[in-house]
C-alpha positions as CSV (number, residue, x, y, z in Angstrom):
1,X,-25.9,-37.5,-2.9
2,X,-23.6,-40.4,-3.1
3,X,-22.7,-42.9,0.0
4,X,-19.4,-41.5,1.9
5,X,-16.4,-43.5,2.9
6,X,-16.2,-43.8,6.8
7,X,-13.6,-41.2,8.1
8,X,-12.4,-40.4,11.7
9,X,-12.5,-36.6,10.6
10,X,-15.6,-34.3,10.3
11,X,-17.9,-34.9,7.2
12,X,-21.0,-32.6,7.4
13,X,-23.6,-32.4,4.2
14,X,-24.8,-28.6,2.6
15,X,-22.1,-26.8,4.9
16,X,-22.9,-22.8,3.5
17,X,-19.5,-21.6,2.0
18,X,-20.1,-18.3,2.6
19,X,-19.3,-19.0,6.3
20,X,-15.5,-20.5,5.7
21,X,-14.3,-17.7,2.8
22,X,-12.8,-14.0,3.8
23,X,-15.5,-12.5,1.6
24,X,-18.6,-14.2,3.2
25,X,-19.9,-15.5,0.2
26,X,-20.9,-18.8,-1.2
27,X,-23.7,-21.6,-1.2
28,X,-23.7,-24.9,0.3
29,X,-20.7,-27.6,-0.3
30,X,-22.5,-30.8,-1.0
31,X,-19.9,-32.1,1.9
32,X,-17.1,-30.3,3.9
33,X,-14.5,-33.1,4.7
34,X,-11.9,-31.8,7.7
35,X,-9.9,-34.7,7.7
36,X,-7.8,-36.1,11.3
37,X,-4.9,-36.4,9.7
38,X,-2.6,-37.3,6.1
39,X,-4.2,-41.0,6.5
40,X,-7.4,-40.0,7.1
41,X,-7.6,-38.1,3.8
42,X,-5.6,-40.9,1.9
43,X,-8.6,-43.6,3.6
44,X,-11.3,-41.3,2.1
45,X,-10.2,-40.4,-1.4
46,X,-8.9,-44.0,-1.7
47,X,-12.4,-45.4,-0.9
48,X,-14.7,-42.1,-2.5
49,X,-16.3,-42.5,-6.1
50,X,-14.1,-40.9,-8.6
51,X,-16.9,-39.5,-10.1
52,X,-17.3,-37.5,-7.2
53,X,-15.2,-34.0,-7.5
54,X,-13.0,-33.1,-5.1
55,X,-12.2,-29.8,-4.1
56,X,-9.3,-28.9,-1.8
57,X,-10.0,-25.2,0.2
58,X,-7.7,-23.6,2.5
59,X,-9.0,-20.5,4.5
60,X,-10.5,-18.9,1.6
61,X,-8.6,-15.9,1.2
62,X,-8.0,-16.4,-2.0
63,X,-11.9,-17.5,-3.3
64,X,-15.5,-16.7,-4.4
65,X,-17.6,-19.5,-4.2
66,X,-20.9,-19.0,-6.4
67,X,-24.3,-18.7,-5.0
68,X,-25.5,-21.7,-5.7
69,X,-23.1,-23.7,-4.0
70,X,-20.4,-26.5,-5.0
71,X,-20.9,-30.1,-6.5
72,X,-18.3,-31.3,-4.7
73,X,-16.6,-32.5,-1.9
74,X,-14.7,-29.7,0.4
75,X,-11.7,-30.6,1.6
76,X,-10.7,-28.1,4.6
77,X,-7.8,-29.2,6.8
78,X,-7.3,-27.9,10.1
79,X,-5.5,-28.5,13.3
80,X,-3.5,-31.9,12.4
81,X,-2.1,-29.8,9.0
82,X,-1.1,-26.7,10.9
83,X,2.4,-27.9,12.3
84,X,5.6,-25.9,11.2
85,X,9.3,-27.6,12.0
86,X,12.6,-26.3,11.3
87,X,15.4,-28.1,10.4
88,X,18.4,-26.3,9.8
89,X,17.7,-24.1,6.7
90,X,14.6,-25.7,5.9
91,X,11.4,-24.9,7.4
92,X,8.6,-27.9,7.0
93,X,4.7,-26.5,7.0
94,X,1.8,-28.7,7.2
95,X,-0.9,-26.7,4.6
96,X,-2.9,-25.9,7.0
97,X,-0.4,-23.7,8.6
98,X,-0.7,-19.5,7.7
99,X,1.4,-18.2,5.6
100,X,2.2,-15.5,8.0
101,X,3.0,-18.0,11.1
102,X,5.8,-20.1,9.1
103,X,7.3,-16.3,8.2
104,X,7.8,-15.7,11.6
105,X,8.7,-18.9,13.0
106,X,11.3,-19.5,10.0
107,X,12.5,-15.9,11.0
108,X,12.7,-16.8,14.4
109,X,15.2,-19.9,13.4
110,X,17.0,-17.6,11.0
111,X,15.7,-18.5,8.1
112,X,14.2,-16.0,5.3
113,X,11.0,-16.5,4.5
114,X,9.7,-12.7,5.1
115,X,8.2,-12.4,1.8
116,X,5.2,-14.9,2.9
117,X,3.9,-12.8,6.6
118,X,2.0,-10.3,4.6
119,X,0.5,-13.1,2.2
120,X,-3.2,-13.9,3.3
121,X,-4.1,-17.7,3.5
122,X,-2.4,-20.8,4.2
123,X,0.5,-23.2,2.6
124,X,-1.4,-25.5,0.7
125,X,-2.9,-22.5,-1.5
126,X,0.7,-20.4,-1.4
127,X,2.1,-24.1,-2.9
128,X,-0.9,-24.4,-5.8
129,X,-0.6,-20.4,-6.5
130,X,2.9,-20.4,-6.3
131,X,2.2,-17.2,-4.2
132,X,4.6,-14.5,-4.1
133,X,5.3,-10.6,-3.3
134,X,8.5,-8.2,-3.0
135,X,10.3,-10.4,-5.9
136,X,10.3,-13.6,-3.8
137,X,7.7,-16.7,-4.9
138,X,7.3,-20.4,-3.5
139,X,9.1,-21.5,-6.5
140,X,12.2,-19.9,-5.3
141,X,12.4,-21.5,-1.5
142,X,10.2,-24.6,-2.3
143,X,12.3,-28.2,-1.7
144,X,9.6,-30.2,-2.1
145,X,5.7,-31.0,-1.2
146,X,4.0,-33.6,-0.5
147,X,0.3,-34.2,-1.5
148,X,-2.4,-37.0,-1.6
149,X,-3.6,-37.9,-5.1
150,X,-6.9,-38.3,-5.7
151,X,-7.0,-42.0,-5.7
152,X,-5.2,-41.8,-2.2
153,X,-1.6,-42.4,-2.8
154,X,0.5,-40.3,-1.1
155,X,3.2,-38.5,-3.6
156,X,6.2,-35.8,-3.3
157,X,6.5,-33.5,-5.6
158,X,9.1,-30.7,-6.8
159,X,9.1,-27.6,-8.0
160,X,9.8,-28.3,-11.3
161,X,7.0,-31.3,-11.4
162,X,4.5,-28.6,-10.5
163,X,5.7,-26.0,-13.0
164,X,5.5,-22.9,-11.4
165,X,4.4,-19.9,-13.1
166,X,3.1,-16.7,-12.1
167,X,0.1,-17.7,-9.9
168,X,-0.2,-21.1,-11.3
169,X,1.4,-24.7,-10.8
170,X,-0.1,-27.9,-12.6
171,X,-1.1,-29.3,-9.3
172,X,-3.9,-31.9,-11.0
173,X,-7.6,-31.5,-10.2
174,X,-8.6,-33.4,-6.9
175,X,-4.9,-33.7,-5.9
176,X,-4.8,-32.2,-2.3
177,X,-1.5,-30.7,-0.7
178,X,-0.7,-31.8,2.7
179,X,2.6,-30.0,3.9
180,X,5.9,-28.1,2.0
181,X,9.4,-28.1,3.2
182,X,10.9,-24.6,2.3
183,X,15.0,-23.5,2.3
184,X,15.6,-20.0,2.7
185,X,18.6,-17.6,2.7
186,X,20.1,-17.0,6.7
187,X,19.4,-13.7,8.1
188,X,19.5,-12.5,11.7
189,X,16.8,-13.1,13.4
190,X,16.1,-9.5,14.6
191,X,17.1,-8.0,10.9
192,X,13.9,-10.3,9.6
193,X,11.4,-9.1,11.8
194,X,12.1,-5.7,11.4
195,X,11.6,-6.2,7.7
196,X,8.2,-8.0,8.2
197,X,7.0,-5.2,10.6
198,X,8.0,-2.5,7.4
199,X,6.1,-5.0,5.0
200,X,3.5,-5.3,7.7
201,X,2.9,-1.3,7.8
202,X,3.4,-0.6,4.4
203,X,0.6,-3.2,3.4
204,X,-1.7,-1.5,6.2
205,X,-1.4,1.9,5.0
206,X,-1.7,0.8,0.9
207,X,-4.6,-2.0,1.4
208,X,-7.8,-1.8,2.6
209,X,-6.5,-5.1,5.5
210,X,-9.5,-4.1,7.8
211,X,-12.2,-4.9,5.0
212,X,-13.9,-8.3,3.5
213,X,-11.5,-8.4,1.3
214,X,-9.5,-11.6,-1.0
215,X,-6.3,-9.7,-1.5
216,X,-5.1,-8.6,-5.1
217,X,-8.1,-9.3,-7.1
218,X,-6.7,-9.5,-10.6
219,X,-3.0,-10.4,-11.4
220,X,-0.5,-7.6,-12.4
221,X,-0.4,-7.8,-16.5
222,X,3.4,-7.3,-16.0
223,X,3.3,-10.6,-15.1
224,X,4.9,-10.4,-12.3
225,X,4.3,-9.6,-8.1
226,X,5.6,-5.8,-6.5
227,X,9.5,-5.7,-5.9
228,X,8.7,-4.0,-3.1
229,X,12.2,-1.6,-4.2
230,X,12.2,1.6,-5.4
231,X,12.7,1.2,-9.2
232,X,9.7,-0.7,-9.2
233,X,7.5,0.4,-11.8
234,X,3.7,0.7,-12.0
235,X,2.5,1.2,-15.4
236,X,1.3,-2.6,-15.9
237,X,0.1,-3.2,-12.3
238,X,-3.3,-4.3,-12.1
239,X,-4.4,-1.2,-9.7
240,X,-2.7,1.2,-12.3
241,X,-4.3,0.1,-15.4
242,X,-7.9,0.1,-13.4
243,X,-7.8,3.4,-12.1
244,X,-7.2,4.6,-15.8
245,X,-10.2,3.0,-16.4
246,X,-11.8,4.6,-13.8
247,X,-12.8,1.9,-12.0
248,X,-11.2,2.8,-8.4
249,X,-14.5,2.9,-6.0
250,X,-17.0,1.5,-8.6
251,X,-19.8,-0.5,-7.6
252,X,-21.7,-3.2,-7.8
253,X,-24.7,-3.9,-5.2
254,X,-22.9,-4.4,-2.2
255,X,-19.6,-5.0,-4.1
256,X,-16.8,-1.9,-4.6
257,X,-13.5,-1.7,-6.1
258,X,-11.7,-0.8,-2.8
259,X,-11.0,3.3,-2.6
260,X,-7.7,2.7,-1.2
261,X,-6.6,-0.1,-3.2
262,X,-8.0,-0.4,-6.6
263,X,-7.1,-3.7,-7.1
264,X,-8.7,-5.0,-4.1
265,X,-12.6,-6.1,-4.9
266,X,-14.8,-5.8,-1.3
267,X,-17.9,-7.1,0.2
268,X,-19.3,-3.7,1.7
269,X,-21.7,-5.9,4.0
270,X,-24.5,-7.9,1.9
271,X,-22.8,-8.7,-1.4
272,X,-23.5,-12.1,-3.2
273,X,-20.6,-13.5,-4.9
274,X,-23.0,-12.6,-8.1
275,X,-22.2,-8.8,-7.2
276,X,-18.5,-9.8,-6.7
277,X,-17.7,-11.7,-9.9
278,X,-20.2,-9.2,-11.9
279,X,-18.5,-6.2,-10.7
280,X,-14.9,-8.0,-11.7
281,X,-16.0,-8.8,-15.2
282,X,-17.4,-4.9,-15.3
283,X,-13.7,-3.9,-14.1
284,X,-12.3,-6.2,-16.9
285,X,-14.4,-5.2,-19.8
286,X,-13.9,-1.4,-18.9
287,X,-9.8,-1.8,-18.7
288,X,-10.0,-4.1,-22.1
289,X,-11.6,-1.1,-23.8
290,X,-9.4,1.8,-21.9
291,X,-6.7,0.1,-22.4
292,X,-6.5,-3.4,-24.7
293,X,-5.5,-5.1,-21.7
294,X,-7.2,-8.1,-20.6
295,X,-7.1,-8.6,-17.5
296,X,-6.9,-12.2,-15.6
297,X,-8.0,-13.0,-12.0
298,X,-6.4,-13.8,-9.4
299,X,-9.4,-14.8,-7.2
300,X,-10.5,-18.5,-8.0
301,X,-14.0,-18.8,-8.6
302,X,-15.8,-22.2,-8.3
303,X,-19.3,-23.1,-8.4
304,X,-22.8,-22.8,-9.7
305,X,-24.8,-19.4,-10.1
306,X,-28.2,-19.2,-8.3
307,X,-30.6,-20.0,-11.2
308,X,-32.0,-16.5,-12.4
């Protein structure tokens, strides 16, 4: 392993993945960085090897890490990237912070930002995914981010510089995001937190929220997130296209396609991410030859297979 940079943060060597992602999967990082804070991370990526990769991680929600671990360094940030600040219409999140908490906080203030409580995972992934649901994405609110490159300078980026596209920007490899300052329509505060409790039941009683789950599993052919209104149509949905394939509940060691939500790929107790991505690629082939459709994940996965 190569020398690391001093750091004021925590920097621990072979840290098992599987214990930091929702689906409990994943071999050892060659290092997990949790930086103190912005200058901390700047210090060590200035001072790193650039041959070494770099891999920023939020609270894996939104990940399968490989058995066999990642050739890399981790970057997880925690409690001095969590802070949320409102200023007027515009709602500043460190990436650390949830998804869910900036909803209610900006809803608190005012501020509409609804469509991210029901989103799993933090800011820094909902900026690099340009996460979205009921019609609404980060591109639409997003005023700017800021992030640390990879050689340690600290740059602010737009929306148009990271050219947002259905679940994808062009944030480049190594660059980590630090925090997002977001403007959202005005609402009463009470009128947006009775729309997040409706989102919040609807999403219990469709998903399977009380399994090992990384939310939607493949992206929506359509190309495009649920509306959430009632003209929304379902025929190039993800779920719809794999339960004509007959793929809702299939199985794969201790992997399934989620009964209630066939979109939704599970760990049933002792799946390996081998199980995971192997029952995913199943899924795909069987909707490519039900349907022509190819379908595209959603889930990032990173790392190397266990040797067979």
């Amino acid at each position: 392993m190569a020398d690391m940079p001093e750091v004021r943060g925590k920097l621990i060597p072979g840290k098992l993945l599987s214990e930091l992602t929702w689906l409990r999967v994943g071999g050892p990082a060659d290092w997990l960085f949790m930086p103190a804070d912005a200058d901390d991370l700047a210090g060590f990526l200035a001072a790193l090897d650039p041959a070494v990769p770099v891999f920023p991680m939020g609270v894996g929600s939104n990940l399968i890490v490989r058995d066999g671990g990642l050739r890399a360094v981790v970057v997880r940030m925690g409690r001095g990237f969590n802070t949320i600040e409102i200023e007027g219409r515009r709602a500043r999140a460190g990436a650390a912070a949830l998804d869910a908490h900036v909803a209610r906080k900006a809803a608190q203030a005012g501020i509409d930002l609804t469509f991210l409580r029901t989103i799993p995972g933090s800011i820094g992934g909902a900026v690099r995914m340009n996460a979205g649901c009921y019609g609404t994405y980060v591109a639409d609110v997003m005023v700017e981010a800021k992030a640390i490159t990879r050689a340690g300078e600290v740059v602010t980026l737009t929306a148009d510089e990271l050219d947002f596209r259905y679940r994808q920007s062009d944030l480049p490899d190594g660059w980590v995001i630090v925090e997002a300052t977001f403007e959202g329509p005005e609402g009463a505060p009470e009128v947006l937190e009775a729309r997040m409790q409706e989102q919040i039941a609807k999403r219990d009683a469709t998903q399977p929220t009380k399994e090992r789950s990384a939310g939607s599993t493949f992206r929506n052919p359509a190309g495009f997130s649920s509306t959430g209104r009632a003209d929304d149509t379902h025929d190039m949905k993800a779920w719809k296209v794999i339960d004509a394939a007959g793929m809702r509940g299939a199985r794969r060691g201790g992997a399934q396609m989620s009964e209630k939500h066939s979109n939704f790929l599970i760990n049933t107790g002792q799946a390996s991410a081998a199980d995971l991505e192997q029952l995913g690629e199943e899924v795909r082939k069987k909707v490519y030859d039900s349907s022509g459709i190819t379908l595209e994940w959603e889930i990032m996965r990173v790392g190397e297979a266990t040797p067979e």
